[in-house]
N, C-alpha and C positions, 0 to 999 in steps of 0.2 A: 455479266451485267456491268455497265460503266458504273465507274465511281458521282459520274453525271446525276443516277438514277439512283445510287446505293443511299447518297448521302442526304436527299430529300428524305426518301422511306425512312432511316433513323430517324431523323429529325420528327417525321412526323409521329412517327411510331413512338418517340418521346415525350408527344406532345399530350398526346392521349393516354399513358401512362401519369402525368401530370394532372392534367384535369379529373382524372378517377380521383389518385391519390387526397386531392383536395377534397373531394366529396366524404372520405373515411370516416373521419374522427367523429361524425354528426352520430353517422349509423353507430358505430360502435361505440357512442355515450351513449345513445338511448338505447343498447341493446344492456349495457351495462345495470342499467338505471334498473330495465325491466329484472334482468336475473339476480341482479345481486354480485356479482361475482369480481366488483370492485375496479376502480379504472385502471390504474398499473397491469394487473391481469389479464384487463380485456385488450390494453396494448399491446400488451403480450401475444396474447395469443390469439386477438383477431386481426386488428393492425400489423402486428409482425408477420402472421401468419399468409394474410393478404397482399402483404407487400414483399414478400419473399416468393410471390410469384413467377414474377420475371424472373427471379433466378433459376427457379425450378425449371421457365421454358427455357432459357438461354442454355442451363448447362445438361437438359436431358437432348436437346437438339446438338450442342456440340459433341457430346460422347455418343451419339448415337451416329455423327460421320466419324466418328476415329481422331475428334479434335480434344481429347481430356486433359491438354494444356492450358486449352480455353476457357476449361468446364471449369476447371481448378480455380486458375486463377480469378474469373468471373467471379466463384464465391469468397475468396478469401479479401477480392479487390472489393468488392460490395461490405465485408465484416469490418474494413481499415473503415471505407467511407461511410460507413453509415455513423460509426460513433463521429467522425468530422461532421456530420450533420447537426449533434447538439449545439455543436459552435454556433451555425450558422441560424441555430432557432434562439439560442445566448443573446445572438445580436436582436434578432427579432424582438425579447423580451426586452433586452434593456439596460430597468433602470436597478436592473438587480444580478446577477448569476442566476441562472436556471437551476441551479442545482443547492441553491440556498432556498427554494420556497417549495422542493417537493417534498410531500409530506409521510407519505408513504415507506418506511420500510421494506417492503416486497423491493423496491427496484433496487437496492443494494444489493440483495442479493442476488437478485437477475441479473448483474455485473460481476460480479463474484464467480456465479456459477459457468457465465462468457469465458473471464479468463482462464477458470480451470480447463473446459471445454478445447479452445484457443492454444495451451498448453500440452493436450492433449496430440492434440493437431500435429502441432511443433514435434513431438518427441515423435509422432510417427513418421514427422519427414526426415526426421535424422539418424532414426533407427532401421527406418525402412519398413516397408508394410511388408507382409506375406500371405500370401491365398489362402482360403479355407473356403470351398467350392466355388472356385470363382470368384469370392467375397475377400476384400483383407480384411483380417481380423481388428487392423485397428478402424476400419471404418466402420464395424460391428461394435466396439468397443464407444468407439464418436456417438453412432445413434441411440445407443444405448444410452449412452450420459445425457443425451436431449431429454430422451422421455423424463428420464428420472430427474430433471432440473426443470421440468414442465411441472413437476409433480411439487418440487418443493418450492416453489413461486406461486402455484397456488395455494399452500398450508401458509404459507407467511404473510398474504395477502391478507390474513384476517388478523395480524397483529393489530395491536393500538397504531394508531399514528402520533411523529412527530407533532410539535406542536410550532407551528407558523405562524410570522406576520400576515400570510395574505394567501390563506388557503383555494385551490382555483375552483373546486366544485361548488362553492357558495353561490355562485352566479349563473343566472340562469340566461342565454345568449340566443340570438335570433338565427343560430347557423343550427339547434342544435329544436330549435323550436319546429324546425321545417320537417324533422323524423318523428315529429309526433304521432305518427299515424299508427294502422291496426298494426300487430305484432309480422302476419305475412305482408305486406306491403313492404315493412322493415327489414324483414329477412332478402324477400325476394330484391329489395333494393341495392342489399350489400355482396348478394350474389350476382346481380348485373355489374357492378364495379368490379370484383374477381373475376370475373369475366373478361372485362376490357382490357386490364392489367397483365391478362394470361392471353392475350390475343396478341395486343401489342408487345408482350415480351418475345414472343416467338418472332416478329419481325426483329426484333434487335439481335435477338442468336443471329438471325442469317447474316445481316445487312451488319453485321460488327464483325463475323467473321470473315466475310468478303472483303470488308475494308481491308482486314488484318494483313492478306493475302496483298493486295492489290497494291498497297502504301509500302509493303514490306518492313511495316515494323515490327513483326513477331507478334505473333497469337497469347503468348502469357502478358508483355505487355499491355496490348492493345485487351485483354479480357482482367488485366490489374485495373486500369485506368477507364478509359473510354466506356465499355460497356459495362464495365461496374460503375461508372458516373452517371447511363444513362437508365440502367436497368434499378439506381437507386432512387430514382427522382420519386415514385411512389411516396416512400419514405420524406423525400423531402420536401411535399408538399401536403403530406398530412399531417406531419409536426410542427409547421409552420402556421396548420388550421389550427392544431390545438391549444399551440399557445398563444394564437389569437384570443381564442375562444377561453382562456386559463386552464386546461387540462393538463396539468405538468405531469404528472403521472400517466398520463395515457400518450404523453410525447415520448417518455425516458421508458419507459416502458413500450412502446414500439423497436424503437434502436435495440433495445437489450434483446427483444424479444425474436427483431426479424433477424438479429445475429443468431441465434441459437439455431433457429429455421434453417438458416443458410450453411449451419455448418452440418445438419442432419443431413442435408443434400450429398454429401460427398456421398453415403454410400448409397444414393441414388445412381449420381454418375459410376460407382464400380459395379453395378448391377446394369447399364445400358451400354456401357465401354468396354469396349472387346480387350483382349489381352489380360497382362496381369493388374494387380491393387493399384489403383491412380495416384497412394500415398508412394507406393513403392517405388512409382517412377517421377516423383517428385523432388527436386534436390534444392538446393541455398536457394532460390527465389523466391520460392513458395513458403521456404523456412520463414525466411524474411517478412513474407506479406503474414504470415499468420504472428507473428512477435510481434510486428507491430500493432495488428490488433488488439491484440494482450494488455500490450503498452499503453493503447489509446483507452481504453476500457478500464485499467487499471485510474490513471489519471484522475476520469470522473468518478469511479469509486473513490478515491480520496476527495473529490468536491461534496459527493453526497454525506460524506463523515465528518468532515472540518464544516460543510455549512459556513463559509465564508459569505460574508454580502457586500464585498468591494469588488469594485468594476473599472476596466480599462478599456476604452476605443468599443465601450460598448458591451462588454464581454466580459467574464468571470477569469479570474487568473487561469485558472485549471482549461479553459476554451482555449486561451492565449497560447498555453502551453501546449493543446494538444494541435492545432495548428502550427506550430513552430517542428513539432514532431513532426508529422505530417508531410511536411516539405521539405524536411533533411530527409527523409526516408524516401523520399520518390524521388530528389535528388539524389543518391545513392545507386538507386537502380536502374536511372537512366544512363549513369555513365560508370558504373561495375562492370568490369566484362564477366562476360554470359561464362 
């Protein structure tokens, strides 16, 4: 297939990924609203969950041709850019740091438990994975740690909350007024978006890997950048609904939340990728992309604890700073030799 045709189908295939995305945060406030189960939470683990979609098609489709370069990098490139997504909801907000007005305790430590996770990662691409049927045991060791940081993001969820200037669930908004509907209408509404999400992410596996092929820029590459830029867009247009809408906890809590998703994935991909542990055949690049996640993750856990409310070019120092990260780090790997 020409790059003629490839490069339409992402785009569009992006596009529609987009438009779900925006529709999110409505459903899963009022799904929040109805259960109790508090918004940081439901970021968590509905928004995360939902928007870690595409990753799941993108890298069960590349390990399942024998691409688990792709599969890899896809996730770890998707864990760097999704925390650069708060920046860009930073700007969105404004007239404050994002990370000065959430109020919630649970998203600390859904960053918290990221970088241990993240850390995790790291040590099994430096130490090497090893099989255990099939399976590495550090990617057993990975999914393992998800569940159980699933587990305590929901107990901390019901701490007290900080106390804020300008708490965002107080307001009641017209995006969110439109899910008022019976409880199945709601469900089945948030199951058509996972849907569209996990439809179009399967266009982005192909149509990202052929590019990869075609352009000759390398498959970890082109699955660090590109299709983790394109397969994040979910994320960054339902975080940009919520803190339209003031949901800062169900924004920070998405990021935190679709990282943890995304790194349960890996031993997805060792279970559909032939050969040995996909940690084990990962070396310094993947090192790289998962530290820097760490890094960027680390960051706004320090914003969420300092609660600074100064702003620069629109943005919270800790945004600034993770941006300025961000672009030394892909600068680095564009011109490292392999």
């Amino acid at each position: 297939m020409e790059l003629s045709i490839l490069v339409p189908m992402f785009a569009a295939a992006a596009a529609v990924v987009w438009w779900a995305g925006t529709r999110l945060p409505a459903y899963a406030a009022a799904i929040a609203r109805r259960t109790g189960i508090g918004q940081a939470f439901a970021g968590m683990l509905l928004l995360g969950g939902i928007t870690s979609l595409p990753e799941l098609s993108t890298a069960v489709s590349a390990a399942a041709i024998g691409a688990s370069s792709l599969a890899l990098n896809n996730i770890l490139g998707s864990v760097a850019f999704n925390i650069l997504l708060i920046a860009m909801a930073d700007a969105v907000l404004g007239n404050r740091p994002l990370t000065s007005v959430v109020a919630q305790p649970a998203t600390l430590i859904q960053g918290v438990l990221g970088m241990l996770l993240l850390a995790f990662v790291a040590a099994a691409v430096l130490w090497q994975d090893v099989g255990l049927a099939g399976v590495g045991i550090w990617s057993l060791l990975v999914f393992a740690g998800c569940l159980i940081a699933m587990r305590i993001a929901y107990r901390y969820e019901r701490r007290p909350r900080w106390v804020v200037i300008d708490p965002g669930e107080a307001e009641t908004h017209a995006l969110e007024a439109e899910t008022q509907d019976e409880p199945e209408r709601l469900y089945w509404g948030m199951a058509g978006l996972a849907l569209l999400i996990l439809g179009a992410g399967s266009v982005l596996a192909m149509t990202g890997d052929e590019i990869a092929v075609r352009t000759g820029l390398g498959s970890g590459l082109v699955g660090l950048i590109f299709v983790a830029l394109a397969t994040s867009l979910p994320e960054l247009s339902s975080i940009s609904s919520a803190i339209r809408t003031r949901h800062y906890e169900l924004a920070i809590g998405e990021v935190f939340g679709s990282n943890i998703f995304n790194l349960a994935l890996i031993l997805v991909i060792d279970l559909v990728a032939p050969g040995p542990p996909v940690l084990g055949m990962a070396g310094r690049f993947e090192a790289i992309a998962a530290l820097l996640g760490l890094a960027l993750t680390g960051i706004y856990v320090i914003g969420l604890i300092e609660r600074r409310n100064r702003t620069f070019l629109r943005m919270g120092y800790d945004s600034l700073t993770a941006i300025l990260l961000y672009v030394a780090a892909m600068a680095f790997l564009f011109t490292a030799p392999s």
